[in-house]
N, C-alpha and C positions, 0 to 999 in steps of 0.2 A: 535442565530447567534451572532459572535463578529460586533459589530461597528467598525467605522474606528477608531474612541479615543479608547478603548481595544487594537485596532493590534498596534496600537503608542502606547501605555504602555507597551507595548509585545518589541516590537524592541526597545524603551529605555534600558528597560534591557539586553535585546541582546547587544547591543552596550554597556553599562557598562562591561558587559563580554569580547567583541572582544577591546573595551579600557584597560581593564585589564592586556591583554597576552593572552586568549583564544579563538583562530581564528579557532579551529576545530567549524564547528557546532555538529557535534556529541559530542563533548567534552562539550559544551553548552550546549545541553540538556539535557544528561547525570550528568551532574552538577545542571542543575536547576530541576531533576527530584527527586535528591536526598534530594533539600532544601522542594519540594513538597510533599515527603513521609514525613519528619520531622514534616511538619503543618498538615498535615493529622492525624499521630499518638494525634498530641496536641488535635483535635478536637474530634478525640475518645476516649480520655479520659476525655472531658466535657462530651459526653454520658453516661462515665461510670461513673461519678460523681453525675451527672443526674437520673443516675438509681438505684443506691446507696442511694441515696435521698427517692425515693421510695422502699424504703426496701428488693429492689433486691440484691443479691450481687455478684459480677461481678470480676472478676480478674484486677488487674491494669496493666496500661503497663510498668509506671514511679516507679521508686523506690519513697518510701514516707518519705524519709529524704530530710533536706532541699538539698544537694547537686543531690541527683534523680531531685527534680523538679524545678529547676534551668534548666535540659535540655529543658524542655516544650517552644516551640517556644513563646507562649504568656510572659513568665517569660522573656525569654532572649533579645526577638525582640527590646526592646527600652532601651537597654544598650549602655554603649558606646561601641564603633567600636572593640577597643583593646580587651575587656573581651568576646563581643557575637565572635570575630575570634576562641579565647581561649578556650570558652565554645564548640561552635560548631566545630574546630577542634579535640579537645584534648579529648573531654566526648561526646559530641553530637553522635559525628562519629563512634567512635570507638561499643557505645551504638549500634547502628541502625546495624553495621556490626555483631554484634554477636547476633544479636535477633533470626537468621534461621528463624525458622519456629514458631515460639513463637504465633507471632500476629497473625499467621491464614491468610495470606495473599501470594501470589507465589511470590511478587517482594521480599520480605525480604532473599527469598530463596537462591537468587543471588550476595546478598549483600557482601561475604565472601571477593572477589577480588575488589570491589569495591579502590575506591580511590578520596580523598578530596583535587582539584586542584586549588580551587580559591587560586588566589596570593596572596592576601591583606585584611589585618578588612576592610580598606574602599571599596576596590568591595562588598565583602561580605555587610557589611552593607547596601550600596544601593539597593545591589539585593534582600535582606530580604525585607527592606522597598518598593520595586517595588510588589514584591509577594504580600505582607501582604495588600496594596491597592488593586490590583489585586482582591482580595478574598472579600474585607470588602466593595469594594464600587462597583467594576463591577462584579464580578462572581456571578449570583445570583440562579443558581440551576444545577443539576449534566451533564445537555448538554451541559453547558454552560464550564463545566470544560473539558468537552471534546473536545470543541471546539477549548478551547485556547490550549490543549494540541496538537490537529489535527493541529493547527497552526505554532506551534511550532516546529513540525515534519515538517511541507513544506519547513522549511527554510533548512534541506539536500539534498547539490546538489553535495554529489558526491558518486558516486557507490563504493560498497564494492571491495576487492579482485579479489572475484569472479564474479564480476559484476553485484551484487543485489543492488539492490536500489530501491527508494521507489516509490509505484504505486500510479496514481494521485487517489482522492476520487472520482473524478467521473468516474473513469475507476471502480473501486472496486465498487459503488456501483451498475453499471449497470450489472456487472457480477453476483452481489447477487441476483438481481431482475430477472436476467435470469435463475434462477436455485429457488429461490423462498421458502426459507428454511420456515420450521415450528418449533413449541415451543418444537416438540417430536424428534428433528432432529441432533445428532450427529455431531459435524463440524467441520471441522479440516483441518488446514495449514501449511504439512509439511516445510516448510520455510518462516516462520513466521515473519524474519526482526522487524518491530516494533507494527504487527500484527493487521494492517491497516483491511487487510478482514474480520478478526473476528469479529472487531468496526463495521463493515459496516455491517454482518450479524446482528450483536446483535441490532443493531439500527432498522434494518428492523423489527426484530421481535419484536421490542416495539413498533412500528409503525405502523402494523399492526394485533399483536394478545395482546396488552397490555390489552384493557380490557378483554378477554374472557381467560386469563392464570387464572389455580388457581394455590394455596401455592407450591403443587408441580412441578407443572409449573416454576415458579417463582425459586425455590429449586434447579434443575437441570439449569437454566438459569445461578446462579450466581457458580454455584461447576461441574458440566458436562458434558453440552454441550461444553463450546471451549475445543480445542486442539492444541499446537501448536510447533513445536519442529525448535532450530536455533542452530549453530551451534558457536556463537557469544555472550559472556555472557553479552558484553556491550546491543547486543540488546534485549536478553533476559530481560534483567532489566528494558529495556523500554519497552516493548512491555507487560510485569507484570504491569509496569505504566497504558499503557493505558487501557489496561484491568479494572483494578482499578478504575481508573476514571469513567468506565461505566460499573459500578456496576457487575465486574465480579471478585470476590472477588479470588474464587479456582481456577483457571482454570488450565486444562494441559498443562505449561508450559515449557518444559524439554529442556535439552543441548543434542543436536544427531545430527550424521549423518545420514540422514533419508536414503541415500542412499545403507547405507553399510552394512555389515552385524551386525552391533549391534541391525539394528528395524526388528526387524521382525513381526512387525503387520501386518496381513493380514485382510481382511473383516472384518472391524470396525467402518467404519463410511458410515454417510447418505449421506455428503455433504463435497467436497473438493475444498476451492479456495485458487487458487496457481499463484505465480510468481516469478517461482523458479530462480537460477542463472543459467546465459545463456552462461559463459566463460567457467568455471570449466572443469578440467578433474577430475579425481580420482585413487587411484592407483587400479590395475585392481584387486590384492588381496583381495583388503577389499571391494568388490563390491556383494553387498548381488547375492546368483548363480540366485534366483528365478528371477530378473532380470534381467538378462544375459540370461536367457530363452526368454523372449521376445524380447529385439534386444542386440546385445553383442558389447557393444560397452565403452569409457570412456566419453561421450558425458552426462556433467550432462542436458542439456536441453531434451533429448532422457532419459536418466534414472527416470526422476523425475515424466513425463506422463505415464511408464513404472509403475511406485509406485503408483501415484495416482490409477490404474486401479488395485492395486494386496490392498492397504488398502480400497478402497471401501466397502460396502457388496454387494450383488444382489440388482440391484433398485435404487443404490446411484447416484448419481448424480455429475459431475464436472463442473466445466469454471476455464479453467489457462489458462494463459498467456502463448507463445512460440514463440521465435524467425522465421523469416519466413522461415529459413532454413531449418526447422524440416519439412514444407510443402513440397517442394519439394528436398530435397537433397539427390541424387542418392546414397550414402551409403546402406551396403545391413542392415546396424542398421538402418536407418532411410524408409527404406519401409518397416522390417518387423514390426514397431512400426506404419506405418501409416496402415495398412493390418491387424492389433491386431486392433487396433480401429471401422474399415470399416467390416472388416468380425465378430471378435466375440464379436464387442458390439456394443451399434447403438449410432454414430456419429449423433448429430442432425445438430450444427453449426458451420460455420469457419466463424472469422466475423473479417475481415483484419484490419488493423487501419492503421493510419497515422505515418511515421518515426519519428516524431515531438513530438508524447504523451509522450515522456519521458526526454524531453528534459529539464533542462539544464545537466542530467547526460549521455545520450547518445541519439543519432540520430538513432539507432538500429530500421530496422522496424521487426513489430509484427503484432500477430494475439490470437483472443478469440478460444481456442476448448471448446465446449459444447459436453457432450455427458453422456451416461448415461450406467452405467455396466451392461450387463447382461449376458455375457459368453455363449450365443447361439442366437448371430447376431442381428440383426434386423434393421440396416440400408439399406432401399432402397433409399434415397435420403438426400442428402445433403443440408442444406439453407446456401449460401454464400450471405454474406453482403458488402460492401467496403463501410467501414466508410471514410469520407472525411473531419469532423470535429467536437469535443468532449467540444465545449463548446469555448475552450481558443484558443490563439495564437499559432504558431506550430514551433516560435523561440524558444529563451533561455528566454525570459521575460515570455509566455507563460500567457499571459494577457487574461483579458474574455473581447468573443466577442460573438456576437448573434448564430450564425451559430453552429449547434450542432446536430449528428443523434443521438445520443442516446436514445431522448424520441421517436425516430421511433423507432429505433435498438428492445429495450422492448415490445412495442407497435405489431411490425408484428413477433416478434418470441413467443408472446403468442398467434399470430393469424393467423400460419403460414397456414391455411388451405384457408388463400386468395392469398397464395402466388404463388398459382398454374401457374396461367398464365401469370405470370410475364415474361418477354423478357431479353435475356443475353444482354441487353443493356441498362437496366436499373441497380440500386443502387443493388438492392437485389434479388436474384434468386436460384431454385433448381437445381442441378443437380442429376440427376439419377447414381447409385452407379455403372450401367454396366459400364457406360461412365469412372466414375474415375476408375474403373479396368481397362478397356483399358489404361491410361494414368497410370500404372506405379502407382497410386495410389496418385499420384499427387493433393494435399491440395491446390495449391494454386488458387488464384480468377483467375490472369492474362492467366493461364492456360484454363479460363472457358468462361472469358468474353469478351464480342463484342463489339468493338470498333468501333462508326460512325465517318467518318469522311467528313468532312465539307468539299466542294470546294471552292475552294481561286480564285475566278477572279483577274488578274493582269491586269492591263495596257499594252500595246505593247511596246517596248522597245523603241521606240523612241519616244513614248509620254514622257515616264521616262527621256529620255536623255535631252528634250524640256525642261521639269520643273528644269531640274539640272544646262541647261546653261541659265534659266533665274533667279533663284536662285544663280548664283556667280555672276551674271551682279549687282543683287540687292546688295550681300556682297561688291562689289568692290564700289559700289554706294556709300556707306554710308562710308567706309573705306577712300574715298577721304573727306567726307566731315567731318571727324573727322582729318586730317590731314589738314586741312583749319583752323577750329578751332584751333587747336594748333600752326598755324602761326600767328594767330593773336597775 
């Protein structure tokens, strides 16, 4: 975990950056991602130096004349300001942009359109020197790079175009643990943003199959298992970052409109978590047909649950995120996508959340679907949840406070078999699948759930009116005697 001295070395350089002229946070990251692949190449080529030593021999990354290793961030970092600008704009840059696919890594993939924005040697300089403490005195093993990179990422507060943006970590990881991924497990995030889920998968599963993975375990971990396709190369680059950072070296990470007809992957993966964009239309041309089979609509929030269910295999498993409209909104696109779920595959959970989780980029309220593929039914009952609070504050500060269902949320959806006799007046409850065919097929809670309410004894009016005229008598009281005071 960062300390609070880490997140202050973190926002120092933040702020050297938004002092500079770079007030995007994405522009910021994206910039301080790019000085992060630079020290990373420097350190792997101490391994290969390293390993070179021992009579291995290893391709380099640096050319080995002196002007090649002059790029190496350890050569250049304690230069002065003017020549590390020079060096790392003019040869660093250009270097790291044509590498593609050279170093065996996805973020290099990306790098073609890349672009080198810092203003100045002296932001530059500072920011190298912020980094390079960073790594030499606080960074001290590969969670801890993740961390500050997870960090890093929270500081974007504002949604894309299309109105993606970015899910809290603790929304993503409750979804991971709700679906529950293993080391043999295919997974993939058709809108991958900066590919927060995958982190959160891949953490789970170091977490809890780290010792018992073998080699090939491990092999598939860092080249196979993620998948992630965005449609957004800035974020594609980060989201190769974060990968990197946690030890997922290959992953699939492509440029696509998962929507349209360019993917046509069908039944491919185990596990899908998603929090696709919730504005978007598309032109109805380029809208793959297979999904237009299921609801025919340009509604990317209705399209993307529509994919999730056709790239699954048999047996796969999902939790995305969807606006609450997709619950209940009378479109005949949005019953027959809620009717694809409910009759040919079993919906396990809808688990509402608060308007607030996403706050400061939108107040948009949402909901968890859980549900699992299997193209001949099997939902007789529904478990709805109404979460009521996820740890934090539910303004724009979004501050942590005690209150939190999440460690229930996990807790009774792996034990949903006590859920039986639960009261539609309580937090969490079944509903039977005849009932939601009666309603139109209607997802949402407030459709479900029973509200008590309280009797309010009042006073009789003229006790009220009693307190009220002896209440101005008291204001008129003190009124006089504040206008004595000031005769004096």
């Amino acid at each position: 975990m960062l300390t609070g001295e880490i997140r202050n070395k973190i926002d120092r350089i933040w702020t050297d950056m938004w002092a500079g002229g770079i007030t995007n946070p994405l522009t910021v990251i994206e910039q301080l991602t790019y000085l992060m692949f630079i020290r990373s190449l420097d350190e792997k080529e101490f391994e290969n130096e390293s390993m070179e030593a021992l009579g291995v021999t290893v391709k380099k990354i640096f050319p080995q004349d002196e002007e090649g290793q002059l790029m190496r961030w350890s050569k250049f970092k304690s230069k002065d300001a003017r020549e590390i600008y020079d060096i790392v704009g003019n040869k660093v840059f250009p270097f790291i942009k044509n590498m593609n696919g050279n170093n065996g890594t996805a973020f290099s993939r990306f790098m073609e359109d890349a672009m080198f924005l810092i203003p100045t040697p002296q932001v530059l300089q500072k920011v190298i020197t912020g980094i390079d403490e960073l790594y030499e005195h606080d960074i001290k093993n590969l969670d801890m790079q993740g961390d500050l990179y997870e960090y890093m990422l929270s500081k974007l507060s504002t949604a894309g175009q299309n109105g993606q943006f970015r899910t809290p970590k603790q929304i993503r990881d409750m979804m991971v643990r709700l679906v529950s991924p293993s080391p043999i497990d295919k997974i993939c995030d058709p809108a991958c943003g900066t590919a927060g889920f995958l982190v959160s998968a891949a953490e789970y599963i170091r977490e809890n199959y780290e010792s018992k993975m073998t080699s090939e375990d491990w092999e598939f971990f860092e080249n196979g298992m993620f998948t992630g396709f965005d449609m957004d190369r800035t974020m594609l680059r980060i989201s190769s970052m974060n990968l990197l950072l946690h030890s997922i070296t290959k992953p699939r990470i492509e440029y696509m409109d998962s929507v349209s007809k360019q993917n046509n992957i069908s039944s491919a993966y185990d596990i899908i978590l998603a929090n696709p964009p919730f504005t978007g239309t598309i032109d109805t041309e380029s809208i793959n047909d297979n999904l237009k089979a299921i609801c025919n609509t340009k509604k990317t929030e209705l399209l993307f649950v529509a994919l999730f269910i056709r790239m699954l295999r048999k047996g796969g498993r999902c939790a995305c995120i969807v606006p609450d409209g997709v619950l209940f909104g009378t479109t005949k696109a949005h019953k027959a996508l809620r009717k694809e779920l409910v009759e040919n595959h079993h919906l396990q959970a809808v688990i509402s959340m608060p308007s607030g989780v996403f706050k400061p980029y939108a107040g948009v309220s949402t909901a968890v679907l859980v549900f699992t593929k299997t193209g001949a039914g099997g939902t007789d009952k529904v478990w709805f949840y109404d979460m009521k609070a996820d740890g934090f504050s539910l303004d724009d500060k979004r501050t942590k406070i005690e209150e939190d269902d999440i460690p229930d949320i996990i807790n009774r959806f792996h034990n949903l078999e006590n859920e039986a006799n639960r009261k539609r007046t309580d937090q969490s409850f079944f509903v039977d699948k005849k009932e939601i065919v009666e309603n139109g097929y209607d997802l949402s809670i407030n459709r479900y759930k029973e509200i008590v309410y309280e009797k309010v004894e009042y006073d009789d009016p003229e006790v009220i009116m009693a307190r009220l005229d002896k209440l101005s008598l008291e204001i008129a009281s003190k009124m006089e005697e504040l206008r004595g005071l000031l005769d004096e």
